[in-house]
Backbone as numpy.savetxt, mean C-alpha at the origin, in Angstrom:
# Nx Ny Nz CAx CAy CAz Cx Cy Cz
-9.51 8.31 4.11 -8.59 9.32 4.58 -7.19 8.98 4.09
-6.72 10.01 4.02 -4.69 9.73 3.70 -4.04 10.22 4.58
-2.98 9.23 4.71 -2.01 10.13 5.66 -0.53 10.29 5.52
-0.09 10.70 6.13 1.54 10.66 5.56 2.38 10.06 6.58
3.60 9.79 6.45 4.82 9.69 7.21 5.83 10.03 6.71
6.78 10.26 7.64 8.18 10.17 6.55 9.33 8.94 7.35
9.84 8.71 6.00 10.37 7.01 6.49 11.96 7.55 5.55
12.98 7.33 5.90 14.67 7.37 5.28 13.99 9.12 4.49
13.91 10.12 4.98 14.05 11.44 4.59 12.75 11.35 3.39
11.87 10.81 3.03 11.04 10.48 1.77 9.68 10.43 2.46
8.72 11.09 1.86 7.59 11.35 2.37 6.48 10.20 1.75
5.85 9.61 2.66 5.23 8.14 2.12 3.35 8.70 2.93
2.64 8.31 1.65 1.11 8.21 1.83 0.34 6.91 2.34
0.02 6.88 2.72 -0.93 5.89 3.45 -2.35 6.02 3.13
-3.25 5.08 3.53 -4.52 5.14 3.07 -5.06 3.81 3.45
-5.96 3.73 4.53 -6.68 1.97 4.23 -7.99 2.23 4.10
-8.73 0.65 3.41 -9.78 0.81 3.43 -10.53 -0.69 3.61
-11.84 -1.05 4.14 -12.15 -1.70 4.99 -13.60 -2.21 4.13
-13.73 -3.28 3.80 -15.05 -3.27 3.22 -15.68 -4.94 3.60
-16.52 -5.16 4.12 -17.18 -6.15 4.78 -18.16 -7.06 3.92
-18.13 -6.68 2.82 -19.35 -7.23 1.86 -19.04 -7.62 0.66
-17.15 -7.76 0.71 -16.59 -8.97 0.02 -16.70 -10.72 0.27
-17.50 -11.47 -0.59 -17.60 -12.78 -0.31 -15.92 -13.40 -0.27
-16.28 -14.42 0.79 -14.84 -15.21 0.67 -14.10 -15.58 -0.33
-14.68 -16.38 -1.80 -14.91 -16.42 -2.97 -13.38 -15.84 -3.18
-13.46 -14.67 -3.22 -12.52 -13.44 -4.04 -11.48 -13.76 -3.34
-10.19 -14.06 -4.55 -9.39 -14.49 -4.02 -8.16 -12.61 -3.31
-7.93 -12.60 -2.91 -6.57 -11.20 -2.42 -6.85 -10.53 -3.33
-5.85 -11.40 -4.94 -5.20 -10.98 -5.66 -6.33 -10.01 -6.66
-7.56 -10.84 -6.59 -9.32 -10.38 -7.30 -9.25 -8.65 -6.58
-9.00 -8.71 -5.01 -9.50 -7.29 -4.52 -8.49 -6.73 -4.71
-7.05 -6.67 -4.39 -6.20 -6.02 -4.62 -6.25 -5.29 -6.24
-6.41 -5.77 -7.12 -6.36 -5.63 -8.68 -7.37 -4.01 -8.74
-8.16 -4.26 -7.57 -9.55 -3.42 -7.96 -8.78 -1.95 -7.54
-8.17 -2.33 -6.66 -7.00 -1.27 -5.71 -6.54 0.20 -6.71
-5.68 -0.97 -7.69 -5.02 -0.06 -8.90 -5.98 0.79 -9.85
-6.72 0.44 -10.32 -8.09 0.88 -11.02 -7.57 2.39 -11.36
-7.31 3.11 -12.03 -6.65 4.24 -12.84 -5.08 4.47 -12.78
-4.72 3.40 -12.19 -2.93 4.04 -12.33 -2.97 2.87 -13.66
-2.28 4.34 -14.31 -2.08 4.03 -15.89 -0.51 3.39 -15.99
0.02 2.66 -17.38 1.33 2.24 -17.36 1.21 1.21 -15.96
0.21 0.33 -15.31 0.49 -0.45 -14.11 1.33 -1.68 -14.48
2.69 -1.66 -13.68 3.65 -2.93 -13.94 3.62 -3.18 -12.24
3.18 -4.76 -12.43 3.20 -5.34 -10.86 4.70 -6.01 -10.88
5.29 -5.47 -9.79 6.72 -5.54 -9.63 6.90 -7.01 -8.53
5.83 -7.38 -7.79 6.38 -8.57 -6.95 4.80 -8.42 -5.93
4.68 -9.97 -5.99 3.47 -9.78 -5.29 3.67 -11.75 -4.00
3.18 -11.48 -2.71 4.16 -12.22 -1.89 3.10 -12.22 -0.90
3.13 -13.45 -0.45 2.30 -13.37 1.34 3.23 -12.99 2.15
2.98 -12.12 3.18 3.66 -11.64 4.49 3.06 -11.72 5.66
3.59 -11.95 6.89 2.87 -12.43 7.98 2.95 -10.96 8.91
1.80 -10.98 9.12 1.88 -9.70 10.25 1.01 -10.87 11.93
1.99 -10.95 12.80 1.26 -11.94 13.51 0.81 -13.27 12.90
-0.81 -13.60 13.63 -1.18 -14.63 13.23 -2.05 -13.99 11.96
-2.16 -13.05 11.37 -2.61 -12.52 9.98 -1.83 -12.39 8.95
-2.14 -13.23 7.98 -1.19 -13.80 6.30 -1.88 -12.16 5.42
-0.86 -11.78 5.07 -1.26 -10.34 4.18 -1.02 -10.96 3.11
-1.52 -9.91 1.64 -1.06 -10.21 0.34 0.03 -8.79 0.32
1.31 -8.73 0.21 1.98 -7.65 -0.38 1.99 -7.24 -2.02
1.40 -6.78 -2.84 1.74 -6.07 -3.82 2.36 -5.26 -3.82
3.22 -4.62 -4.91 4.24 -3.42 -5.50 4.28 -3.41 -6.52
3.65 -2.05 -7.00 3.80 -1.50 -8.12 4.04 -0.68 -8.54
4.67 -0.06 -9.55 4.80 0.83 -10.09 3.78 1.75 -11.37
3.53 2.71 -11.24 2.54 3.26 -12.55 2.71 4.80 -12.14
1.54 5.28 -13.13 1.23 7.28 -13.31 0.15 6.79 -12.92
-0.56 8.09 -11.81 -1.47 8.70 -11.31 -1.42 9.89 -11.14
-2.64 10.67 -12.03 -2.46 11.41 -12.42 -1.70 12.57 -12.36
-0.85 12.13 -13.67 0.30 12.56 -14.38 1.46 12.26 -13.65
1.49 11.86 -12.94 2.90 11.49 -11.74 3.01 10.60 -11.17
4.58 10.23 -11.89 4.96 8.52 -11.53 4.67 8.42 -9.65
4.26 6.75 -9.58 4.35 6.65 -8.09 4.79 5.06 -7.85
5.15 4.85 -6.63 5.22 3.56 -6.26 4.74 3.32 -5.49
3.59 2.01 -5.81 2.71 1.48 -4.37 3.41 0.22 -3.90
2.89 0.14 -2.40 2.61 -1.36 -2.01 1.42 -1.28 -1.36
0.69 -2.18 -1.37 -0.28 -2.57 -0.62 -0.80 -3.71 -0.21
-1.44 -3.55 1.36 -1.29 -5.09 1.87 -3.04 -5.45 2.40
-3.36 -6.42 1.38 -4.60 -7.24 1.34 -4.62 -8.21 2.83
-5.53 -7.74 3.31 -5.65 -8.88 3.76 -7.07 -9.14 4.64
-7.58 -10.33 5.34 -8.87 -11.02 5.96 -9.07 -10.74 7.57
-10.13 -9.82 8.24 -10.08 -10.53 9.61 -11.65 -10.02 9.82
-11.92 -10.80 10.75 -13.31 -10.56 11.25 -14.58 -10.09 10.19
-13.74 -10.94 8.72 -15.04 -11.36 8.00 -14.94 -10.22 6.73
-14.31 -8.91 7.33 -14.00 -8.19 6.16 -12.59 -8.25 5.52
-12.49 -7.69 4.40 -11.20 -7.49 3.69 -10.47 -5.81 4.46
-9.31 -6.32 4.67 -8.86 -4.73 4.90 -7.42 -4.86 3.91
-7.38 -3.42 2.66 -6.25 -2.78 2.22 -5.28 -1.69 3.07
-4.21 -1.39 3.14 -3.39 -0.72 3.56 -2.24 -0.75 2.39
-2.76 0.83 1.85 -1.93 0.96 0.99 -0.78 2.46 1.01
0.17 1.91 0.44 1.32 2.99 0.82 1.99 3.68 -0.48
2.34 4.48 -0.88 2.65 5.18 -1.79 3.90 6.12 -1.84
3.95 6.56 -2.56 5.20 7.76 -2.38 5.58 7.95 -4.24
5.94 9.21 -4.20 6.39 10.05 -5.45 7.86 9.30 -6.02
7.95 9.26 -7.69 8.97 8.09 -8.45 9.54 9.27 -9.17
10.70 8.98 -9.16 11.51 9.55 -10.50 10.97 9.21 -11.46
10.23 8.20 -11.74 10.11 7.60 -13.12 9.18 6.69 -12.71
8.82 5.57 -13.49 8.63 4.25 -13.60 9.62 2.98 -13.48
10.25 3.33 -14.28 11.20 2.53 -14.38 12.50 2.90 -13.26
12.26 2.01 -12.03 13.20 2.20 -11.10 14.14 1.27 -10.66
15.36 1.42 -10.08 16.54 0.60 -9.77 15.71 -0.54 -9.02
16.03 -1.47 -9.00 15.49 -2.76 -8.35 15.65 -2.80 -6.42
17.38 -1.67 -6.53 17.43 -1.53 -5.02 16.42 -0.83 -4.74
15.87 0.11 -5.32 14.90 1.44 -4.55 13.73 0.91 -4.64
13.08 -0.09 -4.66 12.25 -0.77 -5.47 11.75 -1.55 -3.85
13.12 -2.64 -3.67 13.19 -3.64 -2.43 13.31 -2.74 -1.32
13.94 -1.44 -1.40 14.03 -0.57 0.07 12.67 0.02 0.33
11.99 0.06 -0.66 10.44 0.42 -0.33 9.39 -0.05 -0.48
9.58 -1.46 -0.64 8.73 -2.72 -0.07 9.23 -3.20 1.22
10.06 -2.97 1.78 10.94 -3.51 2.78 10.49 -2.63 3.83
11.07 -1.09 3.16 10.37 0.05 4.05 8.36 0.11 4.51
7.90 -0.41 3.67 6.42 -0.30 4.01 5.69 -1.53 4.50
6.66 -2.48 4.40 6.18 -3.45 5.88 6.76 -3.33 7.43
7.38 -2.81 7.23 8.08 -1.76 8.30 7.18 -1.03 8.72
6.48 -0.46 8.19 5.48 1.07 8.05 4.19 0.73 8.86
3.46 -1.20 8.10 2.50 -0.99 8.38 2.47 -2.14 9.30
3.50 -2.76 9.37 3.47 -3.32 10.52 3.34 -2.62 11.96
4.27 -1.38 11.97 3.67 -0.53 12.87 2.59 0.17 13.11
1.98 0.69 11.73 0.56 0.86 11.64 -0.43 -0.11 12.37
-0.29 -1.20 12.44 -1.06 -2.50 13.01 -1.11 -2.01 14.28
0.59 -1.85 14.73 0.27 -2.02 15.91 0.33 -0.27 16.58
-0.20 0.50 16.28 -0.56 1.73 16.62 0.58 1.99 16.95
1.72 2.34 16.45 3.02 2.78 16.74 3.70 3.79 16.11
3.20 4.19 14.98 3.30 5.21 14.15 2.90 6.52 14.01
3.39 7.44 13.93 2.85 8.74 14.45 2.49 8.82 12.71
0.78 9.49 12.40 1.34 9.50 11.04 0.19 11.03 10.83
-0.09 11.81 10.00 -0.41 13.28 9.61 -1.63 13.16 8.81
-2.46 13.82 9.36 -4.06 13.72 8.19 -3.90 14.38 6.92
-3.79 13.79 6.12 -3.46 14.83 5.39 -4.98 15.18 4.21
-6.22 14.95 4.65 -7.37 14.80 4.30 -7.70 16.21 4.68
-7.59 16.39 5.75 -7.56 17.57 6.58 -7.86 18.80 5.55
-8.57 19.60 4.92 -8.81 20.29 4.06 -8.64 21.64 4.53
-8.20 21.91 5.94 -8.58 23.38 6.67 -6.69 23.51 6.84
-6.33 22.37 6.41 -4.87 22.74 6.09 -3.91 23.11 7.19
């Protein structure tokens, strides 16, 4: 499913996904990679452990085109109760090539995001919802 929010006037996508039948083996950075899988032009802009609680995330940010339209992700890898869970966040780019501030305000902004996501605090919009 996807969903939306809006965070500083800018409309941001969401999306997690949950898969249990990753061996320990695989390191974050192995599942995260699988994450990107068609965003074309992919430049990994900063990739960082972050603590949500007593749970160590992997943060990625990147920048690339999906289809046909620049975007900027982050997304946060991480381990509990045996499965891997992604939470990934998105939103529409002028470009690719973006200011380094707008870059840190929306890695900054989406641990913000999903830290509240964690903790069910976020009001956020289905946007899967096909009946519109």
């Amino acid at each position: 499913m996807v969903y939306s929010c809006h965070a500083s006037d800018t409309e941001i996508f969401v999306t997690t996904l949950k898969d249990c039948s990753i061996p320990e083996k695989f390191t974050f950075q192995t599942t995260t990679r699988q994450l990107f899988v068609g965003l074309l032009g992919l430049k990994v802009i900063s990739q960082e452990s972050v603590p949500f609680g007593q749970t160590k995330a992997l943060q990625t940010v990147v920048t690339g085109t999906l289809d046909a339209e620049p975007v900027l992700m982050s997304a946060f890898t991480f381990r509990k109760d045996n499965c891997v869970t992604d939470i990934v966040l998105w939103q529409g780019a002028e470009s690719t090539e973006l200011a380094s501030e707008t870059i840190t305000a929306f890695a900054q902004s989406s641990t913000r995001l999903t830290t509240s996501l964690l903790h069910e605090s976020l009001p956020v919009h289905n946007e899967s919802d096909a009946t519109g």
